[in-house]
C-alpha positions, -999 to +999 in steps of 0.1 A: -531-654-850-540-619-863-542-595-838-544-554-835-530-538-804-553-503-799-538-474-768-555-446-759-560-419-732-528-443-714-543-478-720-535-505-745-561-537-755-548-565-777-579-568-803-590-600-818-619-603-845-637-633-835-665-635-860-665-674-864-665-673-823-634-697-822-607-672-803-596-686-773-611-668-748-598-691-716-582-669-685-545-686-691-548-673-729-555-637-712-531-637-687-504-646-715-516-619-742-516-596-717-481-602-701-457-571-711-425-594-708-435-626-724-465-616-745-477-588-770-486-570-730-522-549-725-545-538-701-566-560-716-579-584-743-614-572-765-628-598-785-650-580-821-680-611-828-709-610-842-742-592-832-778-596-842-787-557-823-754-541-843-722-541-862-703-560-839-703-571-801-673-564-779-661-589-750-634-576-724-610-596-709-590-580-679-554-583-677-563-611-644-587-632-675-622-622-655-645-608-679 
């Protein structure tokens, strides 16, 4: 899986383009991205789709896997 891991102003988000809207997006997934000692660790997961209004559309996952 492809991923990008952004920080700034002292928080870090594991980024996942999800343009064919097939990224898991289940709360154990999140809870295990986000997990700084068994997975890539964040504050939180944002998930790049498609948009019909813009660019792009961003979903946030929170480190817990609530939106």
């Amino acid at each position: 899986m492809k991923f990008w891991k952004y920080e700034g102003i002292g928080n870090d988000f594991v980024l996942l383009e999800d343009w064919d809207d097939n990224a898991p997006k289940d709360p154990d997934f999140v809870i295990r991205m986000c997990n700084r000692n068994f997975g890539v660790g964040g504050d939180g997961v944002l998930y790049l789709s498609k948009s019909d209004r813009a660019d792009c559309s961003m979903r946030m996952m929170n480190p817990d896997g609530t939106e």
